[in-house]
GUDOVO-915825 format. One record per atom (N, C-alpha, C, O): residue in one letter; residue number from 1; z, y, x; atom name. Coordinates in steps of 0.2 Angstrom, whole numbers, plus 5000, padded with zeros to 4 digits. Last residue first. Example, Ala and Ser with C-alpha at 12.3 -4.5 7.8 and 13.67 -1.06 7.14 Angstrom:
BEGIN
+------+------+------+------+------+------+
| resn | resi |   zz |   yy |   xx | name |
+------+------+------+------+------+------+
|    S |    2 | 5035 | 4989 | 5064 |    N |
|    S |    2 | 5036 | 4995 | 5068 |   CA |
|    S |    2 | 5039 | 5000 | 5064 |    C |
|    S |    2 | 5040 | 5006 | 5067 |    O |
|    A |    1 | 5039 | 4972 | 5066 |    N |
|    A |    1 | 5039 | 4978 | 5062 |   CA |
|    A |    1 | 5039 | 4984 | 5066 |    C |
|    A |    1 | 5042 | 4983 | 5071 |    O |
+------+------+------+------+------+------+
END
This chain:
BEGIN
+------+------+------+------+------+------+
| resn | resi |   zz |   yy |   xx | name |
+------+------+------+------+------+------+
|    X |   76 | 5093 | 4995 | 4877 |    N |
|    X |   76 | 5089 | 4986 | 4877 |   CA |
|    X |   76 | 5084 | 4989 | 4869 |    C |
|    X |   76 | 5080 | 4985 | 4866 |    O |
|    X |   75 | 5092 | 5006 | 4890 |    N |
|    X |   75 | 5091 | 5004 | 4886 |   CA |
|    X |   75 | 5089 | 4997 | 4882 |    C |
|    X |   75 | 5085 | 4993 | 4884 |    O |
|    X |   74 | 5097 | 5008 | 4908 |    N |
|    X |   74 | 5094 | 5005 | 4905 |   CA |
|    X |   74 | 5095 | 5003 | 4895 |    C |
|    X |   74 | 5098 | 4998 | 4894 |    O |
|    X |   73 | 5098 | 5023 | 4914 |    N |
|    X |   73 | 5100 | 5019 | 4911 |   CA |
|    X |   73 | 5098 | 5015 | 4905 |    C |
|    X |   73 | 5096 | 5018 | 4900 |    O |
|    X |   72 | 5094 | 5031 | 4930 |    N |
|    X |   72 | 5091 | 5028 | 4926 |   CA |
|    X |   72 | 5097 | 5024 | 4921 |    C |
|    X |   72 | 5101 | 5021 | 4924 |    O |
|    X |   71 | 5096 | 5036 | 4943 |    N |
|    X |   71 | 5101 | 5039 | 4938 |   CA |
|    X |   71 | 5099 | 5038 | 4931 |    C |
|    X |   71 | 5100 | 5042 | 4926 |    O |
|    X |   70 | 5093 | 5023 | 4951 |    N |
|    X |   70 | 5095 | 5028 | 4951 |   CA |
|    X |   70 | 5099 | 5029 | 4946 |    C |
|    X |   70 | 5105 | 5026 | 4945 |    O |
|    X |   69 | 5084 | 5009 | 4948 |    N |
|    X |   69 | 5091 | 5009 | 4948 |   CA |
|    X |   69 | 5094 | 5015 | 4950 |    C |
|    X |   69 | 5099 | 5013 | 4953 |    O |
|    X |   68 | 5071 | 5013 | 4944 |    N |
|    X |   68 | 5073 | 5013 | 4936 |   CA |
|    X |   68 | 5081 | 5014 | 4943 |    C |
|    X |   68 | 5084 | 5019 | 4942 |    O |
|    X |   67 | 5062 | 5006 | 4955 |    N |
|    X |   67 | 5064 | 5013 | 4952 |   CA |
|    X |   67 | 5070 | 5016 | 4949 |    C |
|    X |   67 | 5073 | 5021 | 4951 |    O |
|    X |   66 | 5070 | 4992 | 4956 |    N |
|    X |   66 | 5072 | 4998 | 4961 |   CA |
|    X |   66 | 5069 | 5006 | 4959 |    C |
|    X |   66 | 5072 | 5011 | 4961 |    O |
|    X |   65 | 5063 | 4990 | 4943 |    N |
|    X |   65 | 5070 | 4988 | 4945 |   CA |
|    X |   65 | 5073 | 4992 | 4949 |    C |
|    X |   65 | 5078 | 4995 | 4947 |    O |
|    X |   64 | 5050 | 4989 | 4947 |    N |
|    X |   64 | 5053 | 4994 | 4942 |   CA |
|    X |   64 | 5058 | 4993 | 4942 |    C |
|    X |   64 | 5060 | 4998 | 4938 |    O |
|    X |   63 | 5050 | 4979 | 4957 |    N |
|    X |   63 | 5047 | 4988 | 4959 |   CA |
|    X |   63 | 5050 | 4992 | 4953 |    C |
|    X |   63 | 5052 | 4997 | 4954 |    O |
|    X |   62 | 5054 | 4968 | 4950 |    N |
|    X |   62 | 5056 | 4972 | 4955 |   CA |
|    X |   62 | 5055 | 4978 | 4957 |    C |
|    X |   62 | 5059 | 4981 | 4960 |    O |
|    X |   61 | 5039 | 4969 | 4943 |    N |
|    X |   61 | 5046 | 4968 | 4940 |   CA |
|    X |   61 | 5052 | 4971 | 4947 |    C |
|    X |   61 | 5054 | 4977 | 4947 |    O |
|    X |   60 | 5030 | 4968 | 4950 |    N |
|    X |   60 | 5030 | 4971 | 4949 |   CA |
|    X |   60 | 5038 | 4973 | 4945 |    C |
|    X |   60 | 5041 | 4978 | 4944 |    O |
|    X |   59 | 5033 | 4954 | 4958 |    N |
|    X |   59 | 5034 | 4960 | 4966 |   CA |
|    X |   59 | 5034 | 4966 | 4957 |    C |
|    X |   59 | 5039 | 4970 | 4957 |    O |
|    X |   58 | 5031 | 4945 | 4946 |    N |
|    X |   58 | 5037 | 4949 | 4949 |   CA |
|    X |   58 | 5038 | 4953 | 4957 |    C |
|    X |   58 | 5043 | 4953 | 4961 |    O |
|    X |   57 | 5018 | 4948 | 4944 |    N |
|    X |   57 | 5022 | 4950 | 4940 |   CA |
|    X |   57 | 5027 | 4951 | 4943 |    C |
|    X |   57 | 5029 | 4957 | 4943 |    O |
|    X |   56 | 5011 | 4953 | 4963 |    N |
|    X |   56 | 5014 | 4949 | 4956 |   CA |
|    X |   56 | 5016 | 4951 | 4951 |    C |
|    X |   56 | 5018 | 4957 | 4952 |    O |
|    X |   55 | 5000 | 4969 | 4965 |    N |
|    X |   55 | 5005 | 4965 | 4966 |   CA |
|    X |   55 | 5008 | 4959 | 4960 |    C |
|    X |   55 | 5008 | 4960 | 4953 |    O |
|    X |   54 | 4995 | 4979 | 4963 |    N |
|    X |   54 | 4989 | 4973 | 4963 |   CA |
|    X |   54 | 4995 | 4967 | 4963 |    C |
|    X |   54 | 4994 | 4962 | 4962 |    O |
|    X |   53 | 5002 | 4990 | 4961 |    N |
|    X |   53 | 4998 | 4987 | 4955 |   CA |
|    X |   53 | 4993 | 4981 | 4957 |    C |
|    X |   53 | 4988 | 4978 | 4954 |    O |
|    X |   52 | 5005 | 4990 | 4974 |    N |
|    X |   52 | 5012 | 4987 | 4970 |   CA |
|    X |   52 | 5009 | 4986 | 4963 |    C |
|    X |   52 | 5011 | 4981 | 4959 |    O |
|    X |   51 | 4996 | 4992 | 4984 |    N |
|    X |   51 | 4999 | 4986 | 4983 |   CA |
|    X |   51 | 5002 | 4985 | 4977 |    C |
|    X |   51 | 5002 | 4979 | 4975 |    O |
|    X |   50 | 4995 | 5007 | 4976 |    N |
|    X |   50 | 4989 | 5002 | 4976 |   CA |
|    X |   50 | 4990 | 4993 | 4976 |    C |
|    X |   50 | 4988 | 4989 | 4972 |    O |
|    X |   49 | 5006 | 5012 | 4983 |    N |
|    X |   49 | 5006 | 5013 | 4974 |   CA |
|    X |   49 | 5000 | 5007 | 4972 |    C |
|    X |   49 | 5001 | 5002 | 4968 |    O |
|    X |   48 | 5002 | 5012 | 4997 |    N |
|    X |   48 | 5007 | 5009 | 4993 |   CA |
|    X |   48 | 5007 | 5006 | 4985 |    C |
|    X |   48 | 5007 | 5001 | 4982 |    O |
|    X |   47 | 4990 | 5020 | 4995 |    N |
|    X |   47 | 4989 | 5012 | 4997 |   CA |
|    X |   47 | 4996 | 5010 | 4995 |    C |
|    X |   47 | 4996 | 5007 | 4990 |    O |
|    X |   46 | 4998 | 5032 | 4992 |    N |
|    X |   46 | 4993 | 5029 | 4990 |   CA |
|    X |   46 | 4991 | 5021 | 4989 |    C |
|    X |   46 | 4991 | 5017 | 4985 |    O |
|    X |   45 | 5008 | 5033 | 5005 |    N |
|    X |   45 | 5008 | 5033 | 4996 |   CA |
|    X |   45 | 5004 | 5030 | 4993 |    C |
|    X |   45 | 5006 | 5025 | 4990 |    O |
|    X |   44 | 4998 | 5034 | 5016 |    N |
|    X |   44 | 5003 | 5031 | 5015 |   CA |
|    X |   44 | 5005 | 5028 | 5008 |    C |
|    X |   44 | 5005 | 5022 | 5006 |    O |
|    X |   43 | 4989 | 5043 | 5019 |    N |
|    X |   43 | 4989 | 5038 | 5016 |   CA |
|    X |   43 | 4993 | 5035 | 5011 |    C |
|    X |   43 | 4992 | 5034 | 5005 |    O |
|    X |   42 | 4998 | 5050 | 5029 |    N |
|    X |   42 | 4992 | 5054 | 5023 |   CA |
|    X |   42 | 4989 | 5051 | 5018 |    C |
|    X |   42 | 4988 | 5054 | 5013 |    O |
|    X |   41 | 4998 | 5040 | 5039 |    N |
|    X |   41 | 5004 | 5045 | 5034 |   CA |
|    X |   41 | 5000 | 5046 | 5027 |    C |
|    X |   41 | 4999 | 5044 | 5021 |    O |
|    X |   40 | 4988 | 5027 | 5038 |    N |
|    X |   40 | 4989 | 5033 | 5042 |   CA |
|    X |   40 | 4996 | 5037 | 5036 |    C |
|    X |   40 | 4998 | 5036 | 5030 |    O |
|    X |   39 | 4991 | 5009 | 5042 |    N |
|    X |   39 | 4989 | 5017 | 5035 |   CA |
|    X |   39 | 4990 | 5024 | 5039 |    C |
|    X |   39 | 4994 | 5024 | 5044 |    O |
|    X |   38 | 4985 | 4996 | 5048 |    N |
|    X |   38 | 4988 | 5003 | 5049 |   CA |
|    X |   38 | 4985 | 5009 | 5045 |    C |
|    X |   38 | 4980 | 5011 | 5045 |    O |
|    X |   37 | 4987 | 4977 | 5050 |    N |
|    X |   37 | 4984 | 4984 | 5045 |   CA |
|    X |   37 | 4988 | 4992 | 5049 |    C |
|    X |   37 | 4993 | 4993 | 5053 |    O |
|    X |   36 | 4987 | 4965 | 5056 |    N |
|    X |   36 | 4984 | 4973 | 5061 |   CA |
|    X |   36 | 4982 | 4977 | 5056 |    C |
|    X |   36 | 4976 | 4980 | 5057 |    O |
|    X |   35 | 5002 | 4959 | 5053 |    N |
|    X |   35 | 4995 | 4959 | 5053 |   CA |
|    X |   35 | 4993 | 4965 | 5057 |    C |
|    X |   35 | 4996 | 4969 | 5060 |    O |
|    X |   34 | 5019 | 4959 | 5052 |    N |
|    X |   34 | 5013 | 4956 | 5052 |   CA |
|    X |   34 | 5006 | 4954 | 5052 |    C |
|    X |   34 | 5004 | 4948 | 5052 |    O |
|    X |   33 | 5022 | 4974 | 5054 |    N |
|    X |   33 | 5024 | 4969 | 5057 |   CA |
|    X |   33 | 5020 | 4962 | 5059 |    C |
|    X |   33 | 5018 | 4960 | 5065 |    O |
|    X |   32 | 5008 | 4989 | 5049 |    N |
|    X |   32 | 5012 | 4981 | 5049 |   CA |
|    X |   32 | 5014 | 4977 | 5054 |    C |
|    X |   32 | 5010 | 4974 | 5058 |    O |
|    X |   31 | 5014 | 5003 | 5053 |    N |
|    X |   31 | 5008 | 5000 | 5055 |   CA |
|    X |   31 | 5014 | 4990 | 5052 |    C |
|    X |   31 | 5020 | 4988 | 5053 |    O |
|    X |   30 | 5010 | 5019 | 5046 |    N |
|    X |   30 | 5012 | 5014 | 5044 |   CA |
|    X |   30 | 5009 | 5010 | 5050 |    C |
|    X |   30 | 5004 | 5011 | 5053 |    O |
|    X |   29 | 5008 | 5037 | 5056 |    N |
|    X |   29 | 5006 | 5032 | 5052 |   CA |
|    X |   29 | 5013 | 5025 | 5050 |    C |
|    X |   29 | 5019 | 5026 | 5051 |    O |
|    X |   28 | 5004 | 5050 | 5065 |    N |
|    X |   28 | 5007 | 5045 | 5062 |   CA |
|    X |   28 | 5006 | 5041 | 5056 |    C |
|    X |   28 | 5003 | 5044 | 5051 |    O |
|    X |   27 | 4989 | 5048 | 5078 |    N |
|    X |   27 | 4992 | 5050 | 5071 |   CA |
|    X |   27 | 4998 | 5047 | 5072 |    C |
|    X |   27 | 5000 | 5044 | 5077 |    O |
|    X |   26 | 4974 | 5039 | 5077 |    N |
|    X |   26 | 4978 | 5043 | 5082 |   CA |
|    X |   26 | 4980 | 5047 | 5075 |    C |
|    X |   26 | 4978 | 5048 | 5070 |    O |
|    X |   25 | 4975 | 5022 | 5071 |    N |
|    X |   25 | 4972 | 5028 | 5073 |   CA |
|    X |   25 | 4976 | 5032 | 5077 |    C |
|    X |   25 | 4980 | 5030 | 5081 |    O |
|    X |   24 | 4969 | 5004 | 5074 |    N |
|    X |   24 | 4977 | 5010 | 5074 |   CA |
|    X |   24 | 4974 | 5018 | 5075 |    C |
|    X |   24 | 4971 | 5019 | 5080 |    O |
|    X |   23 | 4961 | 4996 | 5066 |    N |
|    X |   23 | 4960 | 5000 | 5071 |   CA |
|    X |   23 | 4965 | 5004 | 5069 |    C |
|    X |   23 | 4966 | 5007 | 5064 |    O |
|    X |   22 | 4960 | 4987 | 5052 |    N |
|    X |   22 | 4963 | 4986 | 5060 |   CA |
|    X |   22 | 4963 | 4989 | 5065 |    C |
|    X |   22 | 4965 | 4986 | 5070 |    O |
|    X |   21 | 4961 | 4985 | 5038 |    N |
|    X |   21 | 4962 | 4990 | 5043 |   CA |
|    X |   21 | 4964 | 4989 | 5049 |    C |
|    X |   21 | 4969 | 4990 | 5050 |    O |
|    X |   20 | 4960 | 4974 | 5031 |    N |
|    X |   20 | 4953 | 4978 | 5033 |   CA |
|    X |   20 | 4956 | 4982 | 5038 |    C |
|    X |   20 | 4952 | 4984 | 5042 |    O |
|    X |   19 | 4967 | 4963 | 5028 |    N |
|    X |   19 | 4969 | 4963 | 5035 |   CA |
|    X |   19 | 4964 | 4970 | 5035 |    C |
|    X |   19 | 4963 | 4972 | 5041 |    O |
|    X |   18 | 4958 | 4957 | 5012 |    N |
|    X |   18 | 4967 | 4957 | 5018 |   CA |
|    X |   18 | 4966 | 4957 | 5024 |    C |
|    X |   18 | 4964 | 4952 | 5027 |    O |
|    X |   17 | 4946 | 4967 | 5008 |    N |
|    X |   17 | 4947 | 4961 | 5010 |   CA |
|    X |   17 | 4956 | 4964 | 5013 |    C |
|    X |   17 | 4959 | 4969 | 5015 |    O |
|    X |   16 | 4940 | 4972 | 4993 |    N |
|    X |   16 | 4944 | 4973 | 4998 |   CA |
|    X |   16 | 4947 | 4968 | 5003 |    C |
|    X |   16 | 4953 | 4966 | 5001 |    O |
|    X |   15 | 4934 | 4971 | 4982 |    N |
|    X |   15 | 4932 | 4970 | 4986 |   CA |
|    X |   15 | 4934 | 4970 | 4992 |    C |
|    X |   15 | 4930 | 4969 | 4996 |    O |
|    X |   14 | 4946 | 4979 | 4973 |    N |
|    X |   14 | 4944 | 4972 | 4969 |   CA |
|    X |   14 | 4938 | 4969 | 4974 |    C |
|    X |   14 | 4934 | 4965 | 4971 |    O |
|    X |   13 | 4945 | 4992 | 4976 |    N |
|    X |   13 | 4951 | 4988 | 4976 |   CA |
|    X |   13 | 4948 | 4982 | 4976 |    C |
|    X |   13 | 4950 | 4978 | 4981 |    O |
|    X |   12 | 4929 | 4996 | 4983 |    N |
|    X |   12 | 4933 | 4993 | 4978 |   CA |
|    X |   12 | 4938 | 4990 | 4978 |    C |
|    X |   12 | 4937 | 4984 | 4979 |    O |
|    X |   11 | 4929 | 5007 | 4998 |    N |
|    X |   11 | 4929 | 5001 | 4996 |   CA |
|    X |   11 | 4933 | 4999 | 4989 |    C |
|    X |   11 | 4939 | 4999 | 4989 |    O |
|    X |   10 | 4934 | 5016 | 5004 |    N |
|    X |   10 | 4928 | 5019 | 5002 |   CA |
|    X |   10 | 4927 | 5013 | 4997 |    C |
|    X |   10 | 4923 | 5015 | 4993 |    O |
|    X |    9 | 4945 | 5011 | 5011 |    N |
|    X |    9 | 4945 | 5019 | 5008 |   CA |
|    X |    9 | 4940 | 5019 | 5003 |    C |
|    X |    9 | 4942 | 5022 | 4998 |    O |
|    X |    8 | 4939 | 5004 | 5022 |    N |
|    X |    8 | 4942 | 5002 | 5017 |   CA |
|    X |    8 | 4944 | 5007 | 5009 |    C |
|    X |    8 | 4945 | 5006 | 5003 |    O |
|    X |    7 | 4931 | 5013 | 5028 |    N |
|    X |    7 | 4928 | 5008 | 5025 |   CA |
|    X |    7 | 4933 | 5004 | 5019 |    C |
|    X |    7 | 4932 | 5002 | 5014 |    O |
|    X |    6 | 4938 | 5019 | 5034 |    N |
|    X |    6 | 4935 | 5025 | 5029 |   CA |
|    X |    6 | 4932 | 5019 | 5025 |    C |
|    X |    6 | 4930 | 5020 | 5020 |    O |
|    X |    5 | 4947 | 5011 | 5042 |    N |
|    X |    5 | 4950 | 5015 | 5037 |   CA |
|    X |    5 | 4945 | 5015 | 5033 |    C |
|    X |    5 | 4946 | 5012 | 5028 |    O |
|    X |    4 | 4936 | 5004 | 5050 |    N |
|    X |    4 | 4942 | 5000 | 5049 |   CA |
|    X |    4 | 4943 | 5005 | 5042 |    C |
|    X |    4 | 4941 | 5003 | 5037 |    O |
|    X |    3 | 4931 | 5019 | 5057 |    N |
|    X |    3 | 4930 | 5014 | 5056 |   CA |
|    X |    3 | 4935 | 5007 | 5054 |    C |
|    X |    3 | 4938 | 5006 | 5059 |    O |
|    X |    2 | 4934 | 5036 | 5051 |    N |
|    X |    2 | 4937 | 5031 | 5057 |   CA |
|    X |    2 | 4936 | 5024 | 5054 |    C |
|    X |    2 | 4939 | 5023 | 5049 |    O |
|    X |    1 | 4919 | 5048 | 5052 |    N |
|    X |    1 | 4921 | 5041 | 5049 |   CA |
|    X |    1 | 4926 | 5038 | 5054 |    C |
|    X |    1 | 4924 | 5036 | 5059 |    O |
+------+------+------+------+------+------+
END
């Protein structure tokens, strides 16, 4: 078990406290500017995908805007 991670890992999105990860593991990884979260690579994805469904209407509106602005064309 790496403690900080397997708890938050382990843990109900909707129990999850801001900042749970605070021990930097051995690895590569994410590590926040801001705070003392750190995702491990292997993570990474996940926890992201994670943020952006807990995220505002508009963090989520934006995040479909930068998917969609490829080779997407928008329909009205």
């Amino acid at each position: 078990m790496i403690p900080g991670y397997d708890e938050w890992k382990t843990t109900p999105p909707e129990d999850r406290e801001e900042g749970a990860l605070k021990e930097k593991l051995n690895g590569s990884g994410w590590e926040s500017a801001d705070s003392d979260v750190f995702v491990p690579e292997e993570d990474a994805f996940d926890y992201a995908l994670e943020r952006v469904r807990e995220g505002t209407a508009e963090e989520k509106r934006e995040f479909v805007e930068w998917f969609y602005s490829g080779d997407w064309i928008k329909e009205a």
